[in-house]
C-alpha positions in Angstrom: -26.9 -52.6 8.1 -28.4 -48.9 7.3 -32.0 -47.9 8.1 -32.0 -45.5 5.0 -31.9 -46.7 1.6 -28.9 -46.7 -0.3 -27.2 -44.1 -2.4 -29.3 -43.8 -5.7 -31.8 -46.4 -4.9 -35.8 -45.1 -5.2 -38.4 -46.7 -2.4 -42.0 -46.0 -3.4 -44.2 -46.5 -0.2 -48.1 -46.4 0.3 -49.6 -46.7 3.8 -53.2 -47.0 4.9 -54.5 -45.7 8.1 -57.7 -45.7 9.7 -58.8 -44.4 12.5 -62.2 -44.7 14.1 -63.6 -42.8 17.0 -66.0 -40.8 19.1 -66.7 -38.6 22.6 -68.9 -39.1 24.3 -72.2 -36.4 24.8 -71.4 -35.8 28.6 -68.1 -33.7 27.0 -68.7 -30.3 24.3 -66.8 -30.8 21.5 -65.9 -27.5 19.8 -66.5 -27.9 15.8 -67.5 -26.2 13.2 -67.5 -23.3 14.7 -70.2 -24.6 17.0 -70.5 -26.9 20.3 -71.3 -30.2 20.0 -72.5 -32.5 22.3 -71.1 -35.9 20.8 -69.1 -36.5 18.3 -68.3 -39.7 15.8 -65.7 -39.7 13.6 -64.0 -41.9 10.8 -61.1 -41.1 8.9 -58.5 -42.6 6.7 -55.3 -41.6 5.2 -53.5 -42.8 2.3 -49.5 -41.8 2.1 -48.0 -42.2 -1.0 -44.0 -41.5 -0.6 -41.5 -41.1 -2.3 -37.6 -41.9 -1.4 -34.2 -41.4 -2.4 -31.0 -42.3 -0.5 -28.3 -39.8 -1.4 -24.9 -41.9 0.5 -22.9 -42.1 3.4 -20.7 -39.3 4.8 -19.3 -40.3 8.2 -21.1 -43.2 9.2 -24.4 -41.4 8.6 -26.8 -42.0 5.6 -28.8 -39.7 4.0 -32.0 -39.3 1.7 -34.7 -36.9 0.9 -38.5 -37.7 0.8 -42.0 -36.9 -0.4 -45.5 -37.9 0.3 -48.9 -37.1 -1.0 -51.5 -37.7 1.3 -55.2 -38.4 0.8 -58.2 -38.3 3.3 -61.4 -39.4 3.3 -63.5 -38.6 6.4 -67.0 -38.9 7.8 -67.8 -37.0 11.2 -71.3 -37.0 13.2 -72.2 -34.5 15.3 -75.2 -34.0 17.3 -76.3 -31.0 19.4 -79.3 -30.4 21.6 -81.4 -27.3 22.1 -83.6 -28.5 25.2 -85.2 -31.6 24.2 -84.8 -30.9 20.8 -81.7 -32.8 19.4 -80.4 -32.6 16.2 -77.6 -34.6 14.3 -75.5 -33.2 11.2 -73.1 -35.6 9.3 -70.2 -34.3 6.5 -68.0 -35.9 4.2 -65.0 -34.9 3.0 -62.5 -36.6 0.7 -59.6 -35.4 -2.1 -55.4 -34.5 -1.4 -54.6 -33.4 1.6 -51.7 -31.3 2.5 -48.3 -32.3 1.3 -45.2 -32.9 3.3 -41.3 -33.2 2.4 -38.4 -34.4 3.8 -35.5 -32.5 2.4 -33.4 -34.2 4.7 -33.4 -38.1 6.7 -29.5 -38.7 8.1 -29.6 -41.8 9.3 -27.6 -43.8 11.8 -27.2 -47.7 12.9 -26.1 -48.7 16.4 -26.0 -52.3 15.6 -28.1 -54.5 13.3 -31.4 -53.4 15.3 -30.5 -49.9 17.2 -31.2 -47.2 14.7 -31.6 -43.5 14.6 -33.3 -41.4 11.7 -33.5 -37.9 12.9 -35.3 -35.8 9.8 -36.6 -31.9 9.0 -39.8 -32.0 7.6 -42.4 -29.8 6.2 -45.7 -29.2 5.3 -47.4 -27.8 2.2 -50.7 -26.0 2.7 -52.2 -27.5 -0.1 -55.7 -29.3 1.2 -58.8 -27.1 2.0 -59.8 -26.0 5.4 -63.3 -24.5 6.3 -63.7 -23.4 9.9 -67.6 -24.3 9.4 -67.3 -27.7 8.0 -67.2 -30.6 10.1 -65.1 -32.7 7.5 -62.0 -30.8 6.1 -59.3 -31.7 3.9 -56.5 -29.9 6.0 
């Protein structure tokens, strides 16, 4: 049993994740480059990764990786001058930033105990704005 794929075999993956939240107005919320008051938020990521196991050496097994993520978001804030409130939405969708995996080595215990320890890094390659309240970063 390995928990990496084998030598020369290529595992396409996409994932989905979505995650919905909010604070609260009795906490600030520092964003875009303001102070909120309350804050909603909805975003969702879609990984697209690439795989490729490389062999065994040793017991271990080894592959390399890529993935291209991309993010759509929504975020609410409102803020309050007074009595006066106000409430500002932004959007934000397109890549965000890569990531690779120039190295997995992976090891199995038994059929169901298995280590992957990997090095990963990122690519600055989405768009950040200190002032927007959606960013693709």
């Amino acid at each position: 049993m390995t928990c990496l794929p084998p030598a020369d075999v290529w595992v396409v993956n996409v994932q989905e994740l979505y995650l919905n939240g909010s604070i609260s107005g009795s906490h600030g919320v520092p964003i875009g480059g303001q102070e909120s008051l309350g804050l909603d938020g909805k975003v969702s990521f879609t990984l697209a990764t690439i795989e490729r196991g490389w062999g065994k050496f040793g017991g271990w097994d080894f592959a390399s990786a890529f993935t291209l993520p991309y993010v759509w978001e929504e975020v609410t804030a409102t803020s309050a001058v007074g009595r006066a409130g106000r409430t500002t939405t932004d959007r934000a969708s397109n890549l965000c930033d890569m990531y690779f995996t120039p190295i997995i080595a992976g090891y199995s215990f038994s059929q169901n105990d298995h280590l992957a320890p990997s090095f990963n890094f990122w690519a600055p390659t989405g768009q950040y704005d200190i002032h927007a309240l959606a960013t693709r970063a």
